[in-house]
N, C-alpha and C positions, 0 to 999 in steps of 0.2 A: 354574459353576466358582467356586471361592474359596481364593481369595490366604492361604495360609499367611505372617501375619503375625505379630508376637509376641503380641499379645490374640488372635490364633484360637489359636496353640502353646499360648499357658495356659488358653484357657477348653476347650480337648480334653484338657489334663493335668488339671485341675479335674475337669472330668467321667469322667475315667478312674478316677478315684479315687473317683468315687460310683458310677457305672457299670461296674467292669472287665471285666465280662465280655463288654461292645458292641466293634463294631468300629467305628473312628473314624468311616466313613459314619452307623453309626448312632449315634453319638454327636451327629453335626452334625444328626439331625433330631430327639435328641431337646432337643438345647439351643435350636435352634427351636422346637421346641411348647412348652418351658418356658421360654422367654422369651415366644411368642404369648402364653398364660396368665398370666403376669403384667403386659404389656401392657395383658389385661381386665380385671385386677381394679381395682374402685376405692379410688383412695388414700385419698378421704374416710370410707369406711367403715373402712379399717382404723384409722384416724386416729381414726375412734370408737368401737370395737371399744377400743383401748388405751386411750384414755381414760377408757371407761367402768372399765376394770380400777385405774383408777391412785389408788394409797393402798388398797388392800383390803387390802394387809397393814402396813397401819400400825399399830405398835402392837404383832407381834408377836411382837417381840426387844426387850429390857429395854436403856436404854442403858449404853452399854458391853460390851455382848455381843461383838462382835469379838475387841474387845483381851482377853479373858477368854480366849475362847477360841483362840486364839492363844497364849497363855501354857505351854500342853500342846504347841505346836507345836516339834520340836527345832530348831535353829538352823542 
């Protein structure tokens, strides 16, 4: 059994909106296995997975590119 409390009310509205077609039962097993699953993953891996990515795109937008573009933008 479980306590419909305000973090269960929004993590079944959350997943309602990624899931809509489950019904709340299976919505609480799949937010279960998708929380099991990232319970296993490890943080340190991800931690170097991002790392390994960080600065690959340096370099390739000119400075000031924003504010340029942004200028086309209407108000």
């Amino acid at each position: 059994m479980i306590t419909q409390t305000d973090d269960v009310a929004a993590a079944l509205a959350e997943a309602k909106r990624r899931w809509p077609d489950l019904s709340d039962t299976e919505l609480l097993y799949r937010l279960i296995a998708e929380g099991y699953q990232a319970m296993r993953r490890d943080p340190e891996a991800r931690r170097a997975r991002i790392l390994a990515g960080a600065g690959a795109l340096a370099g390739t937008y000119e400075p000031g590119y924003l504010e340029k573009l942004r200028e086309d933008w209407p108000e």
